[in-house]
C-alpha positions in Angstrom: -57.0 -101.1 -36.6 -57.2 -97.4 -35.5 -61.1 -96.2 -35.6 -60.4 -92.6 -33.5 -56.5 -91.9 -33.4 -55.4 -89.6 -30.8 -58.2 -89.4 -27.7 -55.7 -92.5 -25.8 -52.9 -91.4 -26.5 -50.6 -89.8 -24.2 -49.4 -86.5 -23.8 -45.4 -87.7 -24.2 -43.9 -85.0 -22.5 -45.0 -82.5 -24.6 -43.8 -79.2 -23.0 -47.3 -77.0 -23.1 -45.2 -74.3 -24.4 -42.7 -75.5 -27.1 -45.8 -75.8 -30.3 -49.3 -74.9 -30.8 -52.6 -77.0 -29.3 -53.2 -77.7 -32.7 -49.5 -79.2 -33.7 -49.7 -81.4 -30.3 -52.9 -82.5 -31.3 -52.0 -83.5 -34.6 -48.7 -84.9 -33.1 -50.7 -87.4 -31.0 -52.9 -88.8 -33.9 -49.5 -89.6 -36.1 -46.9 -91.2 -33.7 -50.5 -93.3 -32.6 -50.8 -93.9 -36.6 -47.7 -94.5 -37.0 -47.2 -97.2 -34.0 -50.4 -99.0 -35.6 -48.9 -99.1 -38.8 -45.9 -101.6 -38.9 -46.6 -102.0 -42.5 -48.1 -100.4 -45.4 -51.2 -103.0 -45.6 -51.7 -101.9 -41.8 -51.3 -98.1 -43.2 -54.5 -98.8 -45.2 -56.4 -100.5 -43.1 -55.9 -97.7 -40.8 -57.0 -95.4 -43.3 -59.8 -97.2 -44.3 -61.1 -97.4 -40.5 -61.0 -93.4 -40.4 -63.0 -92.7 -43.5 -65.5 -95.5 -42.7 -65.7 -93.2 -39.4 -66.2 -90.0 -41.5 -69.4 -91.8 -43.1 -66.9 -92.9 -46.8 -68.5 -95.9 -48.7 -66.7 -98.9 -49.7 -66.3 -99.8 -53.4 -64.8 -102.6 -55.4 -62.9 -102.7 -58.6 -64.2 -105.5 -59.6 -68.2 -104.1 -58.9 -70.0 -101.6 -61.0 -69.7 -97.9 -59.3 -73.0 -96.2 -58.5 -72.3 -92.8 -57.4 -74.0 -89.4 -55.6 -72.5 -86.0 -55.4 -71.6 -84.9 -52.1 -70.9 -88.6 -51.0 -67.8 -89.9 -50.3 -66.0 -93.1 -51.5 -63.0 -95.0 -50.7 -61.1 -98.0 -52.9 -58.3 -99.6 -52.1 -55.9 -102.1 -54.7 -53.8 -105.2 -53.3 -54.7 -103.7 -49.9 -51.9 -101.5 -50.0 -53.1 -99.0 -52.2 -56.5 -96.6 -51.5 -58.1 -93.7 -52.9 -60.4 -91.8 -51.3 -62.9 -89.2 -53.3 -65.6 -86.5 -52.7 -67.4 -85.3 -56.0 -69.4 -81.8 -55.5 -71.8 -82.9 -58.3 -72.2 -84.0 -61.8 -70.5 -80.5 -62.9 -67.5 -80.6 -61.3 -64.6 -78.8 -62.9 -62.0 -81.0 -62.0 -59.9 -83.2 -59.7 -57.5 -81.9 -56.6 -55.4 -84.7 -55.7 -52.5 -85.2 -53.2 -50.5 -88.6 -53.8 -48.3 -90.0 -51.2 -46.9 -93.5 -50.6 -47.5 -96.2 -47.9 -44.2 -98.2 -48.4 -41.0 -97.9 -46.9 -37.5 -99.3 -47.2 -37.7 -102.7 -44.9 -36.0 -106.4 -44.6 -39.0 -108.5 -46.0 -39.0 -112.3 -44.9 -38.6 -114.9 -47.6 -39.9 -118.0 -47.9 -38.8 -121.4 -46.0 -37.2 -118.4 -43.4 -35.5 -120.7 -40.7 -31.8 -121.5 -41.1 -30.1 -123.4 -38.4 -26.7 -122.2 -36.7 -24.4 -125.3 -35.6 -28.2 -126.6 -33.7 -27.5 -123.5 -31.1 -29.6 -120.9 -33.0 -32.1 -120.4 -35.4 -31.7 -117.0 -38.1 -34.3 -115.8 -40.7 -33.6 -115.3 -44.0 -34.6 -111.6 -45.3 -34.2 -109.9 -48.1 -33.8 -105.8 -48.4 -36.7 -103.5 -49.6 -35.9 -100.3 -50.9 -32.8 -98.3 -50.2 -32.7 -98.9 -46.1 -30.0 -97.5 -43.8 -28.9 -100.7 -42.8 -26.9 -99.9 -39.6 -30.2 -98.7 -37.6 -31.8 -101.9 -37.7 -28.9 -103.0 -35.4 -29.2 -104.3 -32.1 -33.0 -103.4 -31.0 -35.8 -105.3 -30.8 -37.5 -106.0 -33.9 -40.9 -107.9 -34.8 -42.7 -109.5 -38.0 -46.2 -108.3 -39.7 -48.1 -108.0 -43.0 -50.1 -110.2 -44.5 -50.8 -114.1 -44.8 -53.1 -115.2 -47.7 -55.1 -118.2 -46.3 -57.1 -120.9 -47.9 -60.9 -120.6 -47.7 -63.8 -122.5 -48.9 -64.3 -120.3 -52.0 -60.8 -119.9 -52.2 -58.2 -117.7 -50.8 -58.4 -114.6 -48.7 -55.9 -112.2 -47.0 -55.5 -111.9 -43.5 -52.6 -108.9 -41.4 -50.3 -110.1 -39.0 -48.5 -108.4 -36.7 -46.2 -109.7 -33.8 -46.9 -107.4 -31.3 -44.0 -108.5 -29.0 -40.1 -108.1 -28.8 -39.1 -111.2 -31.1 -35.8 -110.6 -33.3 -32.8 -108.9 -33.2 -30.2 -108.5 -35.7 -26.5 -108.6 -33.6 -23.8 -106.8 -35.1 -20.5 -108.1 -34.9 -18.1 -107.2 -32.0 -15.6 -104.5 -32.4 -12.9 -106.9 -31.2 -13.6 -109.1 -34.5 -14.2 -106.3 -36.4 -11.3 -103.6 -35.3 -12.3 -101.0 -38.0 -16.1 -100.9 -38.0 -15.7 -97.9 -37.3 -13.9 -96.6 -40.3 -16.8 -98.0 -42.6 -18.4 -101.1 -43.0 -19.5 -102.6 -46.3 -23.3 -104.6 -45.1 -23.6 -107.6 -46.5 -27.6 -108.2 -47.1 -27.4 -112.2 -46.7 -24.7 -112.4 -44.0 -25.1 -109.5 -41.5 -28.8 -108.5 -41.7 -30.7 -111.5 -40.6 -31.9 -111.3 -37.5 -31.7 -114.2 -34.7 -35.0 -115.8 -33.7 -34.5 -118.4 -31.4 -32.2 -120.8 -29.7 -32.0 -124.4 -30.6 -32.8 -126.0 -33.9 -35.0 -125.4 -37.1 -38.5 -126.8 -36.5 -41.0 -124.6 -38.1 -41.7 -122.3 -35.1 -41.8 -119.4 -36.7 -44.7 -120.9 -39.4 -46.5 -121.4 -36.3 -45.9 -118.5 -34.5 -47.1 -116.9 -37.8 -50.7 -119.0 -37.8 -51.2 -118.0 -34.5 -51.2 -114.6 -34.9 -52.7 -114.9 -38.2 -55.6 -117.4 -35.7 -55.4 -119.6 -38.8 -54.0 -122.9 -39.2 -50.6 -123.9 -40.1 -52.3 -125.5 -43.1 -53.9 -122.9 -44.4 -51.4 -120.7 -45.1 -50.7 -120.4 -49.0 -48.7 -117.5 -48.9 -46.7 -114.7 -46.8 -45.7 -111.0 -47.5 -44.2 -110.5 -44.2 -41.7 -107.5 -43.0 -39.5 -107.0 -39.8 -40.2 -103.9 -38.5 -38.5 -101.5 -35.6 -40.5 -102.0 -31.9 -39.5 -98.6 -30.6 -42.3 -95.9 -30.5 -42.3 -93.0 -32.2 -42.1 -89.8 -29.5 -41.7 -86.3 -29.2 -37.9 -84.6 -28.1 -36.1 -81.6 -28.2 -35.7 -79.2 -25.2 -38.8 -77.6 -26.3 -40.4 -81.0 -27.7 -39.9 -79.5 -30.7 -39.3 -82.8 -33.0 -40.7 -86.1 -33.6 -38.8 -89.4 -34.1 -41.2 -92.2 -35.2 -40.3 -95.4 -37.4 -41.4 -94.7 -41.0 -42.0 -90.7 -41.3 -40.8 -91.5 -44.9 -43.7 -91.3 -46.5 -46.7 -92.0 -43.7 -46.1 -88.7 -42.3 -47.3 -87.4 -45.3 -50.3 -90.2 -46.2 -51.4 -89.1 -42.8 -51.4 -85.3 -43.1 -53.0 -85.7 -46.7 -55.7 -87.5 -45.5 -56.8 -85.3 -42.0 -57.0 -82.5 -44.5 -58.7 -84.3 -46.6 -61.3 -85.2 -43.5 -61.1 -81.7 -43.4 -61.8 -80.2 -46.4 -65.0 -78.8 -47.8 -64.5 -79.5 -52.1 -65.9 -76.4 -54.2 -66.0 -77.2 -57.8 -63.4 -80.0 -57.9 -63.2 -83.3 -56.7 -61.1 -84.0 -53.8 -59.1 -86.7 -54.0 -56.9 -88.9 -51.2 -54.4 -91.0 -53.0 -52.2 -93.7 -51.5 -49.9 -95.9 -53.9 -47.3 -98.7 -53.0 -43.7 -99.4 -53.9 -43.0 -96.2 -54.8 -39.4 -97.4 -52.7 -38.9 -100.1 -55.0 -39.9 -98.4 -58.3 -43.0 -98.2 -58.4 -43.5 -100.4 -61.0 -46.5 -102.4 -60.1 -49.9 -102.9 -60.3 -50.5 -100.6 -57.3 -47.7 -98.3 -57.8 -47.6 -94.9 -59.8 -46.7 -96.5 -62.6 -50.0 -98.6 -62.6 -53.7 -97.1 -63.9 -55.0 -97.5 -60.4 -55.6 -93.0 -60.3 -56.2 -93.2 -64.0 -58.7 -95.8 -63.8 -60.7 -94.0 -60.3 -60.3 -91.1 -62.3 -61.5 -92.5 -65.4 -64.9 -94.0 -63.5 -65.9 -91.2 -61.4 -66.1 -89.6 -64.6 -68.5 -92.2 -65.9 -70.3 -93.0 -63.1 -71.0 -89.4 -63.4 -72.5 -89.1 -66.9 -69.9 -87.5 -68.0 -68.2 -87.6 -71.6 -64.5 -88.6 -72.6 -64.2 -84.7 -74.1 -65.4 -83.7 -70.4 -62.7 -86.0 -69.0 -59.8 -84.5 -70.7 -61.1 -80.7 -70.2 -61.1 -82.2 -66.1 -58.0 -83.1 -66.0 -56.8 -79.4 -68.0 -58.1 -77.9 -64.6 -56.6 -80.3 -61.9 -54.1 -80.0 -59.7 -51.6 -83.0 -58.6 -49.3 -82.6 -55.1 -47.1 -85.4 -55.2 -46.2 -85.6 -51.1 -43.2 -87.6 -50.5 -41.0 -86.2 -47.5 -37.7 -83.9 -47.9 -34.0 -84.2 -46.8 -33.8 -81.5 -43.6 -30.3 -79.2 -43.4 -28.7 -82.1 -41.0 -26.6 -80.5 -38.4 -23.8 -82.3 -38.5 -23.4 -82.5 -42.4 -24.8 -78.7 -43.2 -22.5 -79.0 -46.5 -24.5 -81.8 -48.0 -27.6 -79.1 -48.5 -27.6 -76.8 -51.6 -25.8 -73.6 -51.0 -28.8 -71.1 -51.4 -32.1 -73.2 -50.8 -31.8 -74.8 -47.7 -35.0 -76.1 -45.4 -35.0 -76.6 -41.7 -37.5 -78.8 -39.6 -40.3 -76.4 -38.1 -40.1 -74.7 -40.9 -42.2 -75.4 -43.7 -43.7 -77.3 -46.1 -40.9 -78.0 -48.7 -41.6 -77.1 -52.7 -39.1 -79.4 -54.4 -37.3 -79.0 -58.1 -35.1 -80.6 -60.1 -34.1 -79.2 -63.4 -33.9 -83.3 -65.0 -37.1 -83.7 -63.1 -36.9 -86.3 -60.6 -39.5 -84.0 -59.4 -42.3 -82.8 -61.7 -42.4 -79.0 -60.0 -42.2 -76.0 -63.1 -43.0 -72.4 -62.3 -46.7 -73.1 -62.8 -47.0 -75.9 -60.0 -44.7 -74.1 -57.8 -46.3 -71.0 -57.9 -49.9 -72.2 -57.7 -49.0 -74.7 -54.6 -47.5 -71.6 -52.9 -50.6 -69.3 -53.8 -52.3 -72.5 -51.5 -50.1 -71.9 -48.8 -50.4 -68.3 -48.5 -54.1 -68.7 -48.4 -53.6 -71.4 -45.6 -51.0 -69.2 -43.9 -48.8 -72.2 -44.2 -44.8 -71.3 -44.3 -42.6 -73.1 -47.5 -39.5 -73.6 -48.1 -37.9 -74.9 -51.2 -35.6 -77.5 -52.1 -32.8 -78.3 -54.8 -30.3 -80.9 -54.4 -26.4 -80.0 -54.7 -25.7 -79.2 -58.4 -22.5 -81.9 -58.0 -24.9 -84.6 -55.5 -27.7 -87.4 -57.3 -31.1 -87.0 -55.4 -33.7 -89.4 -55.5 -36.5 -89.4 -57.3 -40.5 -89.8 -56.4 -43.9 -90.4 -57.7 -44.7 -87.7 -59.0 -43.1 -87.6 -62.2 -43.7 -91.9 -62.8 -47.7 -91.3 -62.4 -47.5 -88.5 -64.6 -47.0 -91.0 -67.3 -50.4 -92.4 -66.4 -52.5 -89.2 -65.8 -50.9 -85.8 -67.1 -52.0 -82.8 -65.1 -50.1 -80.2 -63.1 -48.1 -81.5 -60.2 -45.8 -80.3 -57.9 -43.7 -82.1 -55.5 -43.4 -81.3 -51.9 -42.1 -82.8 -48.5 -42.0 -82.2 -44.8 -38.2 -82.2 -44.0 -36.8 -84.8 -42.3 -33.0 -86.4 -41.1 -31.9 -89.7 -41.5 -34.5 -90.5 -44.7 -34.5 -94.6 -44.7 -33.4 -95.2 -41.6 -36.2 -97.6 -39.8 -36.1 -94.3 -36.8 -36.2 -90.9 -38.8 -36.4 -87.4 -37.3 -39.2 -84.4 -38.0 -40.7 -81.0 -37.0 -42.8 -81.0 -34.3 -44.9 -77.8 -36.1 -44.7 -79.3 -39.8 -47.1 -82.2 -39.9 -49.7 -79.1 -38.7 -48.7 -77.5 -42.3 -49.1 -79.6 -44.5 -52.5 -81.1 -42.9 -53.6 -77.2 -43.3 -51.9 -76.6 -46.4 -53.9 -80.9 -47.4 -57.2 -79.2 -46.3 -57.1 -75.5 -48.8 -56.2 -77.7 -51.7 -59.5 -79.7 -51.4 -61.1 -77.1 -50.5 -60.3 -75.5 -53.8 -60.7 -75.8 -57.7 -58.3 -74.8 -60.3 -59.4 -73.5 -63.5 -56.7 -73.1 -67.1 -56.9 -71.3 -70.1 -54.2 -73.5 -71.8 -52.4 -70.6 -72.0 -50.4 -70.3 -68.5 -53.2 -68.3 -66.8 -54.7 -70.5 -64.1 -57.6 -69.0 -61.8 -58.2 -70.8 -58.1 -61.6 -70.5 -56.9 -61.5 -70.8 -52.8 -64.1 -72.5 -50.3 -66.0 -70.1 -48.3 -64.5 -69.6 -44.9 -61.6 -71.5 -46.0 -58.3 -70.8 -45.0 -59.0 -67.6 -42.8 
């Protein structure tokens, strides 16, 4: 667990005058962040440790809410899920919010894991999460975390695991028993992506290597949501150390960015609020995903806890704001035709706006143009994204957790290569963005007529 990301970390060859002090900075704290975070529960509990630092007060769903203007609170759901909030005061106008996602596409470890190979080897069985790129996960060292859900004398309880040592690998096949692998290769989930754990026989060595980790018994271990995940570090490259390459980008990149502006940020009028959800690779179709209440229920009982009215809910949520962050597809170098003809983002530069017209994203002239207004007061750069009229994009949040709470929202991304690959590729300068661009939206409130006129009240000192 991370309590103050960044002051250990090391320089990574940085040269002094490729980016800003600020982007190097800010470039430290995330590939830190993101080499503590092998999974989304470790995401979380990463975030939790830095708003505990910044003074944020626990709550429980499942505990009344007592709550004081100008405080801040943090909840989290299935401990892959938080929400983080500051409320001005009882009068608040409404809520800015920026969702993101802590999940990303992984092989996740199933149950009774060891099969045996002719009593020379010992495999685990996995399953796929998400839409990976399978090839990456080929041929480096991998490890196990997550969580183990352990008796207790009241119970059971939760506990993260991680492996923190070279421990798998998944081999690919030789080219001499494979002569066209490199013409294409059709990856079989349950025959070429389980990776090799040991030599010898079955004998419930990984269960134990698990407790041990876990410092729980064998015994007491009910249950496992456990993940392989990619041992190399994230680091900075280019000539100019101009990009980052760090496991999962996709979509911490932009939990991360969300909440240091959020740290930030000083609200004025609205409340500010940090949102993480889960699954969002798989659906997000769960009781922590965007297609869950979680936001509509915080939402729901800050406005109680407040004193407020149902009426003065709905007029709320009139004058809120939504970014739904999930990271963008990058112009890739060797594939330039892939990108839309006329809107085409780069790494380095700029926050990306993204559109669909059958909205797999949920940005309309209104969001677009009011996000944009935010980066122009942040004197943040944007670009804008639309897939290939004849290509099928994917989809995000955005658009499923509108179905819970219905407010503005507009999608945006920092742009990236190699999406779903387990080792992706960013701007050294963008992460900077969108942590500025994180910051002017909390430090703002957005006030509707219901008739297309929207007026955005700034922070003092904000964004000059």
């Amino acid at each position: 667990m991370i309590a103050d990301m960044g002051n250990k970390a090391e320089d990574r060859g940085v040269n002094e005058n490729a980016i800003g002090e600020e982007s190097r900075k800010i470039n430290r704290e995330l590939l830190e962040f993101l080499d503590n975070s092998p999974t989304g529960f470790h995401a979380v509990a990463n975030m939790k440790a830095m708003l505990e630092q910044a003074g944020f007060k626990r709550l429980l769903e499942g505990q009344a809410w007592t709550l004081k203007g100008g405080e801040g609170y943090y909840v989290t759901r299935n401990d892959s899920a938080l929400i983080a909030f500051r409320i001005p005061g009882k009068g608040f106008s409404g809520f800015q919010i920026m969702a993101s996602h802590s999940d990303s596409p992984a092989l996740k470890i199933k149950e009774n894991a060891e099969i045996e190979v002719e009593k020379r080897y010992v495999k685990l069985n996995v399953e796929r999460y998400g839409g990976l790129l399978c090839a990456p996960w080929m041929d480096r060292p991998l490890s196990v975390a997550g969580r183990v859900v352990v008796r207790t004398g009241q119970g059971v309880a939760a506990k993260l695991v991680n492996v923190d040592r070279d421990l798998l690998i998944i081999p690919n096949l030789a080219i001499h028993m494979n002569r066209k692998a490199n013409e294409g290769y059709e990856f079989n989930a349950q025959k070429d992506m389980l990776p090799l754990f040991c030599g010898g026989t079955a004998g419930g060595g990984f269960l134990k290597l698990i407790a041990e980790a876990a410092g729980v018994g064998e015994k007491d271990i009910l249950d496992t949501d456990l993940f392989l995940y990619n041992r190399m570090k994230g680091t900075v490259l280019g000539l100019d150390g101009e990009f980052i390459a760090a496991p999962r980008l996709d979509d911490l990149q932009c939990a991360f960015a969300s909440l240091k502006g959020f740290l930030a940020a000083e609200p004025n009028g609205s409340a500010a609020v940090h949102c993480v959800l889960d699954n969002e690779e798989v659906g997000s179709g769960t009781k922590q995903g965007a297609g869950s209440t979680f936001l509509r229920d915080v939402l729901r009982r800050i406005n109680t806890a407040m004193g407020r009215s149902e009426e003065e809910y709905l007029m709320a949520l009139a004058s809120s704001f939504m970014v739904s962050a999930d990271n963008a597809h990058s112009v890739h170098p060797n594939h330039p035709d892939k990108a839309d003809p006329t809107n085409r983002p780069f790494m380095n530069g700029g926050i990306v706006v993204k559109y669909s017209a059958n909205q797999k994203y949920t940005t309309d002239a209104i969001s677009g143009a009011v996000f944009k207004a935010i980066c122009e007061r942040a004197k943040v750069p944007c670009q804008v994204f639309f897939n290939r009229s004849d290509m099928i994009g994917g989809s995000t949040l955005g658009n499923i957790s509108n179905s819970q709470v219905a407010l503005n929202t507009v999608d945006i991304g920092l742009p990236q290569l190699a999406m779903h690959s387990c080792y992706e590729t960013a701007g050294g300068k963008d992460t900077a963005y969108l942590v500025r661009a994180a910051r002017e939206l909390y430090s703002s409130s957005l006030c509707g007529n219901g008739d297309g006129e929207y007026r955005i009240a700034w922070a003092e000192g904000q964004g000059e």
